[in-house]
Structures are given as C-alpha cells and as structure tokens.
C-alpha positions in Angstrom: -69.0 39.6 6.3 -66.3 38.9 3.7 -65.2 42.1 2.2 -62.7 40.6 0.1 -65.1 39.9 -2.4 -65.1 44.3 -3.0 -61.4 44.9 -2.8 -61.6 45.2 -6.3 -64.0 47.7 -6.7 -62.9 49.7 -3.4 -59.4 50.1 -5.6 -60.9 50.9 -8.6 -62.6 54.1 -7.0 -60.1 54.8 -5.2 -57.5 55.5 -7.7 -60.1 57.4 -10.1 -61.3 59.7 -6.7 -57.5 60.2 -6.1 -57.0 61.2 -9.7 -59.6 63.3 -9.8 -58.2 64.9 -6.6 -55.1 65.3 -8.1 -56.2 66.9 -10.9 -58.6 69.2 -9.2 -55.9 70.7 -6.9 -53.3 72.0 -10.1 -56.5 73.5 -11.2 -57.0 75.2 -7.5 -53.2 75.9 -7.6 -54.3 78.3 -10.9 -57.4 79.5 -9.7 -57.3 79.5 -5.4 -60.8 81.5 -5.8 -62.7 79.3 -7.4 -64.6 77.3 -4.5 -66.6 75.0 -7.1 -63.3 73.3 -7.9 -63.0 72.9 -3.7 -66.1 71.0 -3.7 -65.0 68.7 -6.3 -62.3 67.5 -4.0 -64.4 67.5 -1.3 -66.8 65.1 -2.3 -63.9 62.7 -4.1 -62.3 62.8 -0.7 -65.6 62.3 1.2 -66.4 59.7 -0.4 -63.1 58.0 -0.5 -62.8 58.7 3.2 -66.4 56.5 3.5 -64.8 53.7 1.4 -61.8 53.0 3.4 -63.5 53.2 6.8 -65.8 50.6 5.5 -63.0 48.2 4.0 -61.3 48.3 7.2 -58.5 50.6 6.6 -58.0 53.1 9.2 -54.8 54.8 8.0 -56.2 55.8 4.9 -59.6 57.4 6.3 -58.1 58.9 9.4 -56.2 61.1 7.2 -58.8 61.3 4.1 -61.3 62.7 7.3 -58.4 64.7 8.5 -58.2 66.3 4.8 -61.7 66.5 4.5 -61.6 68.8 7.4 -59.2 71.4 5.7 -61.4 71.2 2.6 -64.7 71.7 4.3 -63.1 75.1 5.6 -62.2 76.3 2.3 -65.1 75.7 0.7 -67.5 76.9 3.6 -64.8 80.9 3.0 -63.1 80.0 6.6 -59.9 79.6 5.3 -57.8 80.8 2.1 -56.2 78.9 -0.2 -51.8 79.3 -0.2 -49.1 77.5 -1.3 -48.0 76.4 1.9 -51.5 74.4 2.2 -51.3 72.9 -0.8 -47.9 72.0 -0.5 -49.6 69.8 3.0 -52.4 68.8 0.8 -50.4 67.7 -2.4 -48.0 65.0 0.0 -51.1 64.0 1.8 -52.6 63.1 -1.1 -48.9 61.4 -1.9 -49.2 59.2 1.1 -53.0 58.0 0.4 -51.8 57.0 -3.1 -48.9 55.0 -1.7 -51.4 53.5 1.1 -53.8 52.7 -1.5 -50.6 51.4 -3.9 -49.4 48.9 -0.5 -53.5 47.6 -0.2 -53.2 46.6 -4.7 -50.0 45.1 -3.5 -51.7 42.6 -1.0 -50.1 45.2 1.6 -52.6 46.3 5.4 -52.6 49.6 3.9 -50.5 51.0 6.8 -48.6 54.4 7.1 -47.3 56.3 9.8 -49.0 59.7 8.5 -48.7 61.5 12.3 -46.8 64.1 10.4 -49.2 65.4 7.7 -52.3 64.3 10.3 -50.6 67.3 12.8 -50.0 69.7 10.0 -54.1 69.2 8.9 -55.1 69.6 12.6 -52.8 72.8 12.7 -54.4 74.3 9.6 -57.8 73.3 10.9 -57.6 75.0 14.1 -56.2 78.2 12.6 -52.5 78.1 14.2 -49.0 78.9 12.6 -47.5 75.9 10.6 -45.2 75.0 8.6 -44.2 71.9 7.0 -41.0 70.2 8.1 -38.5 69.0 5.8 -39.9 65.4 6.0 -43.3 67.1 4.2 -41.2 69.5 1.7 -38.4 68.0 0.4 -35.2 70.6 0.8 -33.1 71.4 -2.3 -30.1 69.8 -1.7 -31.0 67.8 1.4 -29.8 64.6 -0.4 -28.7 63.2 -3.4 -31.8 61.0 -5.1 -31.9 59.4 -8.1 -34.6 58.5 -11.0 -34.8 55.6 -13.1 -32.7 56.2 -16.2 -30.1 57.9 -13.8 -30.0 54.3 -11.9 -30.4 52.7 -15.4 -27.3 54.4 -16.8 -24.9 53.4 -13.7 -25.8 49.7 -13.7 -25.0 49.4 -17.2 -21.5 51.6 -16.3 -21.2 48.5 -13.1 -21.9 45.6 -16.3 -18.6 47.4 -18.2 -16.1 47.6 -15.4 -17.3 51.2 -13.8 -17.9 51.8 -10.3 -20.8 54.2 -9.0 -19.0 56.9 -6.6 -21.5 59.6 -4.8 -18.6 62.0 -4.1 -19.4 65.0 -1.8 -16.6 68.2 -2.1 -16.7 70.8 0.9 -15.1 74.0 -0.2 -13.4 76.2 2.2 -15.0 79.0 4.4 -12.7 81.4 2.8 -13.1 80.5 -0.5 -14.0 83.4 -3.0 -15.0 82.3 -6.2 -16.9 79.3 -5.7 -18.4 78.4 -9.1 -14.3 78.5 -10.3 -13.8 75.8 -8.2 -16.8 73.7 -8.6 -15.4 74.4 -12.9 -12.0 72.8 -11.7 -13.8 69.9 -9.6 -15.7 68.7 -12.3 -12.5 69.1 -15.2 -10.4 66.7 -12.4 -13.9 64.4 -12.9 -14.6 64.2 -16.5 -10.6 63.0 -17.0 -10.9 60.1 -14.6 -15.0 58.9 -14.9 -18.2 60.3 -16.0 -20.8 62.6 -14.1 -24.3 61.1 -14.0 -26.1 64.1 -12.1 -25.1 67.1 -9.0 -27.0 68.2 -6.3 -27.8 71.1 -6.6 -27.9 71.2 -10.0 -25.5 72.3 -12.3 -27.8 75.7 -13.1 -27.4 76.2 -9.2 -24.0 75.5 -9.0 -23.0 77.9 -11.7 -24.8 80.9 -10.2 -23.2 79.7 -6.9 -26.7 79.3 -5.2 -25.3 76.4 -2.5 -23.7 76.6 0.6 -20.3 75.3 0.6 -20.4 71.8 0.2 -22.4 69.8 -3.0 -22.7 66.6 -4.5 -21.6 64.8 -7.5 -22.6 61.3 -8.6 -19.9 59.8 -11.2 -19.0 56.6 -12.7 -15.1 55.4 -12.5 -12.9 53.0 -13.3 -10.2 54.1 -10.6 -11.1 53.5 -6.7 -12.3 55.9 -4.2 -8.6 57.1 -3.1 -7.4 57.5 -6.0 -10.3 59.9 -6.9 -10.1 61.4 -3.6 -6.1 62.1 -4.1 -6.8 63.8 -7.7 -10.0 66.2 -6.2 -7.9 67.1 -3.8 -5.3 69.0 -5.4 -8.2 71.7 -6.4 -7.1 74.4 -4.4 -9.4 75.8 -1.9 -11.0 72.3 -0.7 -11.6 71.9 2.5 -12.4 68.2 2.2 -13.9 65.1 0.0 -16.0 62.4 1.2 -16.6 59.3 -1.5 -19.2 56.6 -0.8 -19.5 54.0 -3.5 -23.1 53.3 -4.5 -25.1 49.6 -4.1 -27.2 50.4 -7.3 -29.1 47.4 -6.2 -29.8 48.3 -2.6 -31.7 51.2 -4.0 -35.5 50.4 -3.5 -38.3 52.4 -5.8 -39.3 54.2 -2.9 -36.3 56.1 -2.6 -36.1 57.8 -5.7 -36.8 61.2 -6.3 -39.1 60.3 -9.9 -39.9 57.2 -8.9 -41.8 58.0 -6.0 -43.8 60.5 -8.2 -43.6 58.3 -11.6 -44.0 54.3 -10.1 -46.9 55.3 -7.9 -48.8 57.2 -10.7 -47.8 54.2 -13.3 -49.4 51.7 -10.9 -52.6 53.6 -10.5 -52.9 53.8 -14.4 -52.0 50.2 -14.7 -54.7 49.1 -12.2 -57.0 51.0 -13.7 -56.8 50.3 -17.1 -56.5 46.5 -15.6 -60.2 47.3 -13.7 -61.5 49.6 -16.6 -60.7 48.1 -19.9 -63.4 48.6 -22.2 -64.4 46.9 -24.8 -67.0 48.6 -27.6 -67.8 45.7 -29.6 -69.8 46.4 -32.9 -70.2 45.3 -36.7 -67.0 47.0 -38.6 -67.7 50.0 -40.4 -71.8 49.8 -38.9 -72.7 53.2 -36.4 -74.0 51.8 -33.1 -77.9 52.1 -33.0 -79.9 51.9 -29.8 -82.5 49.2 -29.8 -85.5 49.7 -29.2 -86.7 51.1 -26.1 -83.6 51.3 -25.0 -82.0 54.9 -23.7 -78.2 53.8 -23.7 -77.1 54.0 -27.5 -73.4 52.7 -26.7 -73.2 49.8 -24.1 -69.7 48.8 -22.3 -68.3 46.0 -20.1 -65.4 45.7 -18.2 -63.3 43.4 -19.6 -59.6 42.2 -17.9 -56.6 43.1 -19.9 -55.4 39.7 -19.2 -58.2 38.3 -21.5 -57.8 40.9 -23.8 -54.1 39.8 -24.1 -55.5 36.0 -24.4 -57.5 37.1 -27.0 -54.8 39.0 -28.8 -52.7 35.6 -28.6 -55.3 33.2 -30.0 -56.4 35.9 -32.9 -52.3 36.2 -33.8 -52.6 32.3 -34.6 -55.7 33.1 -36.5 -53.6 35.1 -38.6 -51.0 32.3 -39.1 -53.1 29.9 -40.4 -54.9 32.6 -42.5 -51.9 32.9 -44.6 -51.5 28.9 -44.7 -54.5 29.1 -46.4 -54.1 31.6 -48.5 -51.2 29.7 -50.0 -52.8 26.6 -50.4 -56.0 28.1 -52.4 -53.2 29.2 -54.5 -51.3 26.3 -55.4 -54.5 24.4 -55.6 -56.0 27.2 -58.1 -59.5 26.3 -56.7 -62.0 29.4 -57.6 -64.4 28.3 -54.8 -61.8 27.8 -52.1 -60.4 31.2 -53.2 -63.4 33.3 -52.8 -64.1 31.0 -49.3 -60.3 32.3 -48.4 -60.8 35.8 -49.9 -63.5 36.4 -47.7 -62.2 34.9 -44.7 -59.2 37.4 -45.1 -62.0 40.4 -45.3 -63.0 39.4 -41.7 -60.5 38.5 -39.9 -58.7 42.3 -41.0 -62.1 43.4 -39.6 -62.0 41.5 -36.7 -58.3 42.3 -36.4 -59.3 46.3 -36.1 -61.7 45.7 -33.6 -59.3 43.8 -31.0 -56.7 46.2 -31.6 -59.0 48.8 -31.1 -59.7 47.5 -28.0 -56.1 47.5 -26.5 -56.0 51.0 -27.5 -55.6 53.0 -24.2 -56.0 56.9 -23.8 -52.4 58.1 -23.6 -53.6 60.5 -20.5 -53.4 57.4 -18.5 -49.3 58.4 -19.1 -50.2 62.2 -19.2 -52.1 62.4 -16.4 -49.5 62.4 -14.1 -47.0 64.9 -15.4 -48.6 68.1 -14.2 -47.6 67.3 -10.3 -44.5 66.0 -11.3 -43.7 69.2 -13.1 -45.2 71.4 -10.3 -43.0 70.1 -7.8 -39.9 70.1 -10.2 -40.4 73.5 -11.1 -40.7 74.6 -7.5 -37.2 72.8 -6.3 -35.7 74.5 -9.1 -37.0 77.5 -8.2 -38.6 78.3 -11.7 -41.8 78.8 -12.9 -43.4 76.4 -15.1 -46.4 75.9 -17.2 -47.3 73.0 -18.8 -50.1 72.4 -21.1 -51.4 68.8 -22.6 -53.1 68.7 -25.9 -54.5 65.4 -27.6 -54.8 63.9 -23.8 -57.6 61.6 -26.0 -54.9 59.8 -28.3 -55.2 55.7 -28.1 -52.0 53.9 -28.1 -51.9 50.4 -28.0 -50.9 48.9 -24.1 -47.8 47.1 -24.9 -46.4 50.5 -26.5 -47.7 52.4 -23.5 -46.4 50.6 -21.1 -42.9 51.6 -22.4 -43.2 55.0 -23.4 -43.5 56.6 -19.4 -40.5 56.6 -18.6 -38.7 58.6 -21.8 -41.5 61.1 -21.7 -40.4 61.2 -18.2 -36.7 62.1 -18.3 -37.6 64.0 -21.3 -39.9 66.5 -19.4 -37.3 66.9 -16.5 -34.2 67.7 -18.5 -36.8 70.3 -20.5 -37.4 72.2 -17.3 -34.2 71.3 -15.7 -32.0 72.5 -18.5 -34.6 73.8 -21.1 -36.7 76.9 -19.2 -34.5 79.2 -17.3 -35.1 80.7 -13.9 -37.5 83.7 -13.9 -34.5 86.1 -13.2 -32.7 85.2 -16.3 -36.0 85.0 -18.4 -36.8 88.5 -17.9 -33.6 89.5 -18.6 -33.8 88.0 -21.6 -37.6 89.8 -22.7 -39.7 86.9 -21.9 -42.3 86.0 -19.8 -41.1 84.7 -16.4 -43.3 81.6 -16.4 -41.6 79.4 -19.0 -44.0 77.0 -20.9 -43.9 73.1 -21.2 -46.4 71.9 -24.2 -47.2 67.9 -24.2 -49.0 66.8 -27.7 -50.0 63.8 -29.0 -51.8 63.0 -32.0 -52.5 60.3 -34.5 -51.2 60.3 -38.7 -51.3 57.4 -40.5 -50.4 54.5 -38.5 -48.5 56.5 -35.9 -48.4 58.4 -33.0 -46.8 60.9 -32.4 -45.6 62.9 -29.1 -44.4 66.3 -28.7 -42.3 67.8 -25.9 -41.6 71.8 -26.6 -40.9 74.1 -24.2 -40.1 78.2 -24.7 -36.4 77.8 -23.0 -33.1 78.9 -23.8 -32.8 76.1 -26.6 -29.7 74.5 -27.8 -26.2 75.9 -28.3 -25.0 74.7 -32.1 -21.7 75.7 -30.9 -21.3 74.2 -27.3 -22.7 71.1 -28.7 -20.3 70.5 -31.1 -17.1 71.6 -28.9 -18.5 69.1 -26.2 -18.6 66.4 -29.6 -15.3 66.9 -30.7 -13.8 66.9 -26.8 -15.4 63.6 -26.6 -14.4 62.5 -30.0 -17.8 61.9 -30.9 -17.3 63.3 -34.0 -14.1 65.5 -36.3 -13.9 69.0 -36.3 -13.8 68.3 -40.0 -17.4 66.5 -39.4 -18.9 69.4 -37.6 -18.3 71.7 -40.4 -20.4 69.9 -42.8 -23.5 68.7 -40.1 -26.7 70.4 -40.3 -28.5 72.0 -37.3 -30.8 68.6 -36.9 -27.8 66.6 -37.4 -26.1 68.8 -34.6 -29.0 68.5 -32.3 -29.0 64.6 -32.7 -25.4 64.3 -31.1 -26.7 65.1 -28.1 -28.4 62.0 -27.6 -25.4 59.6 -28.8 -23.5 57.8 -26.4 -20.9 60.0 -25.5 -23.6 62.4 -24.2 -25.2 59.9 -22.6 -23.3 60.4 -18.8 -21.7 64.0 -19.2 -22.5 67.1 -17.8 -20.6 70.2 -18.1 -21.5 73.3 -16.7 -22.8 75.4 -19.7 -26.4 75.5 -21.5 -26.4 72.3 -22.5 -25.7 71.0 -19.0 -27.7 67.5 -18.6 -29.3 67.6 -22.0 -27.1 64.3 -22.7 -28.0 62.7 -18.9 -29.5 59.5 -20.8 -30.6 61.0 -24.0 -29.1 57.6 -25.5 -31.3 55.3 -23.3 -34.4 57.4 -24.2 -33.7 57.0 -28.1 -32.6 53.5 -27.8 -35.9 53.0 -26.0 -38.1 54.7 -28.4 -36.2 53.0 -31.3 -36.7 49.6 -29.8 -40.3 50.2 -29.9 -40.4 50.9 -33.9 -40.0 54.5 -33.6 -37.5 57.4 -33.8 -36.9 60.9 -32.1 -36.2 64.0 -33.8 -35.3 67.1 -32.2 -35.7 70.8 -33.6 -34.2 73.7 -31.6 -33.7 77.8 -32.0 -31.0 79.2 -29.5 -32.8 81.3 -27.2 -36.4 80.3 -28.3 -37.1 76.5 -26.9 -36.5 73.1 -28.3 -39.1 70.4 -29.9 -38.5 67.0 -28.7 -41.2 64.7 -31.5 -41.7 61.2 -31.3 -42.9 58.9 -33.5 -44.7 55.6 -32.3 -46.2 52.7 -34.2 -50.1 52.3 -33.3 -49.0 48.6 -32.3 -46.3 46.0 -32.1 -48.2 43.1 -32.2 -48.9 41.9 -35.7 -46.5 44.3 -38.7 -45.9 44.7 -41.9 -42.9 43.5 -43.7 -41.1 42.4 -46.6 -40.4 38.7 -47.0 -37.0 38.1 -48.2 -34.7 35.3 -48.9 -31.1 34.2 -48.5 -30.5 30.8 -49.5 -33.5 28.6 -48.2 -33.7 30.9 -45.4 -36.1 33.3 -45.0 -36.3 37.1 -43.2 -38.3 39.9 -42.6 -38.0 43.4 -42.8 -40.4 45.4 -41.4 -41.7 47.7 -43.6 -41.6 50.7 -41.3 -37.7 50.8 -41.6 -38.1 50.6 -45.6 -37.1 53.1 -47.8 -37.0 51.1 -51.5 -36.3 48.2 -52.7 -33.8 47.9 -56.1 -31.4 45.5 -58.4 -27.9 46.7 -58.7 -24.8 45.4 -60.9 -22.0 43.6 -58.9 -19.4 46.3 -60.0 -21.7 48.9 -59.3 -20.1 47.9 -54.9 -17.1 50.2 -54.4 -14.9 49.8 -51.2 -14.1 52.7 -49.4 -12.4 52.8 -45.5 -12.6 48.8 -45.7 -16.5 49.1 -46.2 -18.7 47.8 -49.1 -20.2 50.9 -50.4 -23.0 51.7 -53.1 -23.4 55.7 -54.5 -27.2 55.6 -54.3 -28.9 58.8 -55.9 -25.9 61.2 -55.2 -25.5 59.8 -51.4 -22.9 56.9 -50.4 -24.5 54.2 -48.5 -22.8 51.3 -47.0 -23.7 47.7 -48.1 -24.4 44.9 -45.8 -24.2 41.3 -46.8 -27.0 39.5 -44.9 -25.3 36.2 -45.9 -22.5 37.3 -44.2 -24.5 39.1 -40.9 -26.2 35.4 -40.4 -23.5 33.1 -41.1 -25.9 32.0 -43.9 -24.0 28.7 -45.9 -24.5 29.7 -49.4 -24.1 26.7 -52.3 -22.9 28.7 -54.6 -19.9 31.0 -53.9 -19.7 32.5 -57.4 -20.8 36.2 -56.7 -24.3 36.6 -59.1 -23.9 39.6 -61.2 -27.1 41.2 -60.6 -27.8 41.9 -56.6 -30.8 43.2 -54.8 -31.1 45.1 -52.0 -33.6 47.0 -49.3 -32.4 50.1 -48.4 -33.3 50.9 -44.9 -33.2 53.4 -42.2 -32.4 54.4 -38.9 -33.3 58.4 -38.3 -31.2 60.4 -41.0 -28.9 57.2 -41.2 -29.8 55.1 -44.5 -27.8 51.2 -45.7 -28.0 48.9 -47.7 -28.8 45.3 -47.0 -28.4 42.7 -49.6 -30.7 39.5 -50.1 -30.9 36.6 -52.5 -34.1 37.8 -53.7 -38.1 39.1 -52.8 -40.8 37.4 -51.6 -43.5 39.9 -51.0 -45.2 41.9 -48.4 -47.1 40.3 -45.7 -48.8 40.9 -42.6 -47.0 39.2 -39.7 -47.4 37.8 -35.7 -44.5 39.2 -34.1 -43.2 36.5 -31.7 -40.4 36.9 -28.9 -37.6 34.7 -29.7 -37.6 34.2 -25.7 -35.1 34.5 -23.0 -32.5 31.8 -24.0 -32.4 33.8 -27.9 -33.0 37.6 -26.4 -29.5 38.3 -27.1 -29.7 37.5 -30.9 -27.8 40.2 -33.2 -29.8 42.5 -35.4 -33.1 40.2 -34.6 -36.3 41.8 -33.3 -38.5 38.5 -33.3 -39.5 35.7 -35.7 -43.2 35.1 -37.1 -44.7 31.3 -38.6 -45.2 31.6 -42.4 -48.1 30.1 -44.3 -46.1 26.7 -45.0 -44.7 26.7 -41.3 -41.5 27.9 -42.2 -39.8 30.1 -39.7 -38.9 33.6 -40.7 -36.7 35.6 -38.3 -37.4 39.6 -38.1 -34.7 41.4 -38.9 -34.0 44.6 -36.5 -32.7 47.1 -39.0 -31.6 49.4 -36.2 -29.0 47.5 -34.7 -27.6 46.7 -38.3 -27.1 50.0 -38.8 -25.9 50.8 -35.6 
C-alpha cells in the first residue's frame, strides 16, 4: 500500500495535534490541577502517536507512546505535575516538531531521542531524574545567536567588519568583577561594536557569572590586536578570540531559531494545507439551502493557487483602467455604464480574494508563549504574557515578514524591559512582570502592540549614549521630545551597542526591525514611562499587493506615490525655496521642510531648463520626519498592481516597484522612505 498518497494529511494533523499540545501545556504550566486540560494532550498525543506508527515513522511514535505514558499517569492522579516534568515534556514535544519539520522537508523523520525517551521511562517508573544539560539548556553554556543578531554581523562582514566571539577569563582573585567587565567592554566599544554577551549584560552587572563570559563584537582590527588592547584591563587572567563563519551557522543552531523557524514552518504548512476560502455574493449573508444543516461551507484551497489567482486578478485590474480611459476619450455613454459597472465588480471581486489571503495573525502569535516561557526562565524572571486580538487577518505576504520583528521585539522586552523579581519588588511591583501582545484592525491597517510593565526607558541615558555616538548634538537633545528621544534608540548607531545600564540591548537591531516594518508600508512608534513599561505599536497595511497612489509627472515620465506616505499635495512660488546648510528648503505651516527635486533624484532630461515659477509638490512622510518632493504636475489617484522590478533592478534608489497604466505606460513607485532617509 502506497502511503504517500496521505503524507499530506498525516502532516496536516500533525502540526494542528502538536499545537494544540503546545498550547495545552502553558495552560497546565498555570493551572498543574486541572486534569481536564491533561486529557486534552492526551488524546492529541494519542492520536498523533497512532498516526506516525501507521505512516511508518517509528522515531516519532516511540516517543509520542513514551509521552503518552507520562500523560496517562497524570491524568489517572499517579503522578503530579512540576516544573521539572514539563521542562522533559516541553523539549520532547521540541524534538517531535523537528521530526515532523525533517518528514515536510522530504526528510525519514529520524532523531536520536534516547535522551528524552530515558528521562519519560524514569518519570514513568517513579525514580529520581533530572534532565541533563542536553535537555535544559544551561545559562551560559554557550554563546547562540538569533536571526537579526546573525543579520546584523553579515551586513557588518559586507562593510569591512569582522565577527569576533571573544571570551575574557578574569582572575581568581579578582574583587570587583562587574568593574572589570565596565573596563572590558569601554576597551570594546573604542575598537568595534558589541552585538550581544553571554550571560547577559543584566547578569553581568549584578555579577551573577563565574569568572569567565562571552562577548560577540564586530571589528575592523584583527584578533591580536584586540587581544593586546583587552589585555591591558587589569585583573585578566586571559582572552581567547575565535572569528565567526556567519555562513557556517546552520538554523538549527540558533538559540530563536530553533524555537522561531520550527514554529514558522508549522504555520506555513498549515496555512499551505488549510487555506480557506469562504466564497459568497459581496455584501449578501450566507444562507443555508434547503435541507441543508451546514450554513457556511469551506474548501481547502492551496495558497499557491490563491497566489495564481491573485496574479491573474492584478492583470484584471490593468486592463480595467485601460478601459476606463478609453470609455473616456471615446465619450461613449453605453460603453461608460458597460465600464462603470465592470469597475463595481471587479472592487467586489477584488475584496473577496483579498479576503481570502487574509490569515489569522495567531498563526504568528501562536508560538510566542513558549518562546517567552523558556526566555523568562534562562533569565531567571518571571514573565506573563497575554495575547489579545489573536483573531486579526493580515494578508500572507505581510505575514510572512512580520515574525521575525515581533520576535526580537518580544525578547529585548523581557531581556531588557521586565526586571528580575528581586529588583521588581524592590521597586513595589508585582514580581511576575507582564508582556501584552495586541493586534487589531482600524481603517486599512493593522496594528500590533508590544507593552510590557518593566522598568521603561531612561530619557537621560538614551540621550548620553546619542551624543557619545554622535547620533545627535547636545544642542539637539535639548529641544527633542520624549517620542523623539525614544525613537533614537532604533537608529543606526543603536543598532550594534550595548552598554551596561537600563537601556542595555534595547538598540541590539532596533534599526533592522524598523527598516523591516518600514519596508512593508508601515512605521513603529514607541511610547515609554521610566519605571512603568514601554509600548512598542506597529502599524501594518492590510496588503501590499494592489495600493493606492497618486499619479504624478515629470517630463513624459510618470511616478507613483503611494498614498499611505501622503500628507498634502500644494502649488508653491519659485522664490518661496530658501537654501539653508546647502539644502533646498520650504517653511511649510511654521515647520522647515527640505525640498527634493524628483527631476534631479531620477536623472530626468527636462526640455526646458528655465525654472517654471509656480511648482508643485507632495509632501510626504517617514514617522515624525516630513519633505517635500517636487513634480511637473498631478495626475490623479488610482488604484495600482504593485510589480517587483526584479532581481537585475532590486537595487534601484528610492523605488519600491512599478505598476502598467491604462495606456501601457510604465510608472515606477516611488519609495518615499528612502528619499527621506
């Protein structure tokens, strides 16, 4: 019997039972009584257990029985649920997911579990275990890295910087260790950049390490000469360099990515297996025929024909505005009304494939609350996190690249956000610190909240660490708002410090998690009270596919700004442009915004060179950040196909795209973020 014909299926279930597992056990981590929510993962693994013996796949149901075991124990009173059990169960649930991950992969499935298998039977049988360091990873016991940590160092390799892993042993003897490990990282920031320590900085200031820890920098200079300037720290016993292979490093290997790329993979499949697709008259309530019990019906349709479908409606909407210009140069009443309702449905059918991309944003969420379990419990904190508007559709394309910000924005909000317990009740609060995840729709966006209840962000030590790094003046930071203050900590020259005070790590990346979100059409704000917690909110378009913009025109040329970035349009007089530090300038309502010549930008050839008198502009934004770009003259707005200018054009200035106009012309989207930039 050929049971290739069900590995489809078989990994379908599979990755909803583990989820459902997985979600299941952080609700028995909260409420170890409760023997109802023990069945639940009984059955899921029973059943999954069932599956994989059938498919062939022993690995996976030896230890799904072995599991089952444990579970059938609880449930039945034999045995009580503790943290050390969980911890066994949590990684053995780990190693199914990457079994089941191999099998999707066109993988055997096979792991060497023995481990886990001998810690079940231990557990089963009633005798003393303990998990060794290969089940419960030990603080410390090696420097890891996640993706935006790896990101940031091959982008330091691509400008001349070489990763360094430096390890510094202090001295038996040595008294005041966290003074040292001050005067170790001031010899580091001078000659590189620090991408992360192990322990952590938090750790390393309360002195809560042996006497030896790690530090992963970027340099310019080689490993001696680093070694020879560490060195003359007093009090070192000795310092071992390696220089890192960024490329060598497999996904497997990295501390989030083994949580994150495993959990992305299972929401990818399954949205793959599972997308649905609700098809119904626009603006008509489904209504059960008769006879009929089931009032809405579904089928599972592949997102790869969703995405063909997508592609062939986007053309649809090209030749739709061909047609609407030629009904009106031909002024034909019939063909107008014929176009006119054309228009009506395809926007119709345009909401109902989009609405059919749309994906739950738990498919992201859903994995989080391990991943801050686990965090929290290497730190040594305590954590809470709680999701709200789990339910919130987001189109794929923009889910696909939103995981991994969330991501590094979670960690550095319980890495550097909530404080350990010890410090938390010092300070008269609670000693669990609180994490809340929102999302939630307004307008034609989405946004997502990160807050947590930590020790929020220093107004101060931010702007000393801006004005060490020349970020910005002292004369600047006299005149910057809190919000403009809490938005230099994700500029550049954050981006690969850390210093050992409050703020440590909030900058680890910050710029590669706003230039993500930024590429994606939306922006980051942050809101912070010292002492209280800080608000991370991000705002998402629903989709990227087809936009608004203005049409615009330089010439015989034509661009497109979409209208997201758009503050106004306006005519201005020619001597109404000053010039002020060798910049075009305009005073626009009381604030001075720079002027940018489009002409200019695009190398445009212009046939008349005498400057018009009257110009006008489109007055754009990036965050708090507004300019002025200048254009020959308005064409309208219009609804847009957003193409990829493909891989030979990817590395186009200020250009996001290009769409096909009614006539055929070629109009090239203009990305108003990197003009500004």
């Amino acid at each position: 019997m050929d049971l290739n014909q069900y590995l489809d299926i078989f990994l379908e279930e599979s990755k909803e039972h583990l989820q459902t597992i997985n979600t299941h056990l952080l609700e028995l981590e909260k409420h170890p009584e409760n023997l109802e929510i023990v069945s639940e993962i009984f059955r899921s693994a029973h059943t999954l257990k069932g599956m994989s013996a059938t498919m062939g796949y022993e690995d996976l149901a030896s230890l799904t029985h072995q599991m089952e075991n444990v579970l059938d124990l609880i449930r039945n009173g034999k045995l009580n649920v503790t943290a050390n059990l969980l911890d066994v169960i949590f990684r053995s649930v780990e190693y199914l997911e990457e079994m089941v991950i191999s099998i999707s992969e066109g993988g055997d499935g096979k792991k060497d579990v023995k481990d886990v298998v001998e810690l079940l039977v231990k557990i089963e049988k009633g005798e003393d275990y303990s998990a060794p360091e290969s089940i419960v990873d030990k603080e410390g016991a090696e420097q890891s890295y996640d993706s935006y940590e790896l990101t940031i160092m091959q982008q330091s390799e691509e400008q001349g910087y070489f990763p360094y892993e430096v390890t510094i042993t202090l001295r038996q003897d040595c008294l005041l260790k966290a003074a040292r490990v001050f005067m170790v990282f001031e010899v580091v920031e001078g000659i590189g950049e620090v991408i992360k320590s192990n322990p952590s900085v938090d750790m390393l200031e309360e002195e809560k390490f042996d006497n030896s820890f790690q530090i992963t920098m970027v340099s310019k200079e080689d490993a001696n000469s680093i070694e020879a300037k560490i060195m003359k720290v007093s009090e070192l016993e000795h310092v071992n360099i390696i220089k890192l292979d960024t490329k060598a490093f497999n996904s497997s290997e990295l501390e989030n990515e083994k949580e994150t790329a495993v959990q992305e993979a299972l929401s990818a499949q399954k949205e793959a297996a599972t997308a649905t697709a609700q098809i119904k008259k626009p603006e008509e309530k489904a209504v059960p025929s008769k006879g009929s019990a089931i009032s809405n019906k579904t089928i599972r349709v592949s997102i790869d024909r969703l995405d063909g479908l997508m592609n062939l409606f986007e053309e649809l909407v090209i030749d739709r505005g061909r047609l609407e210009q030629i009904s009106k140069e031909l002024n034909e009443s019939e063909l107008i009304e014929t176009v006119e309702r054309m228009s009506r449905i395809s926007n119709d059918l345009q909401n109902i494939i989009l609405n059919m991309r749309m994906v739950p944003i738990d498919t992201v969420f859903n994995r989080f609350p391990r991943m801050v379990r686990q965090l929290a419990r290497d730190l040594g904190k305590k954590v809470e996190i709680e999701i709200i508007g789990a339910e919130t559709e987001l189109d794929r394309t923009v889910m696909d690249e939103i995981g991994d910000p969330l991501v590094h924005l979670l960690r550095n909000a319980i890495d550097h956000g909530i404080e350990t317990p010890g410090v938390r009740d010092a300070n008269g609060k609670t000693e669990d610190g609180k994490i809340t995840l929102k999302a939630y729709h307004s307008g034609n966006h989405v946004f997502i909240e990160i807050m947590d209840n930590g020790a929020g962000i220093s107004r101060v030590k931010v702007l000393n660490k801006a004005i060490s790094k020349g970020v910005i003046t002292p004369q600047d930071a006299e005149r910057l708002s809190d919000q403009e203050v809490y938005q230099l900590i994700m500029s550049s020259g954050f981006s690969t410090a850390e210093v050992i005070s409050d703020i440590s790590g909030r900058g680890v990346g910050l710029d590669v998690v706003k230039n993500t979100i930024e590429s994606l059409g939306g922006k980051i704000t942050i809101d912070s009270e010292e002492g209280a917690g800080t608000t991370f909110s991000i705002q998402l378009p629903l989709t990227l596919s087809i936009i608004s913009v203005l049409l615009t025109e330089i010439e015989s040329e034509k661009y497109a700004i979409p209208l997201s970035s758009i503050i106004e349009t306006a005519i201005i007089k020619k001597e109404e442009i000053l010039t002020a530090h060798n910049q075009k300038v305009i005073d626009f309502r009381g604030k001075i915004v720079p002027v940018i010549f489009l002409d200019e930008v695009f190398k445009v050839e212009k046939e008349n060179e005498i400057a018009p008198e009257l110009y006008s502009i489109v007055l754009v934004k990036k965050g708090d950040k507004v300019a002025a770009l200048v254009v020959d003259s308005f064409i309208g707005q219009q609804e847009v196909v957003l193409k990829s200018l493909g891989h030979y054009l990817n590395s186009a200035f200020a250009m996001s795209g290009a769409t096909i106009l009614g006539d055929g012309q070629v109009a090239l989207i203009i990305d108003c973020n990197a003009l500004i930039k």
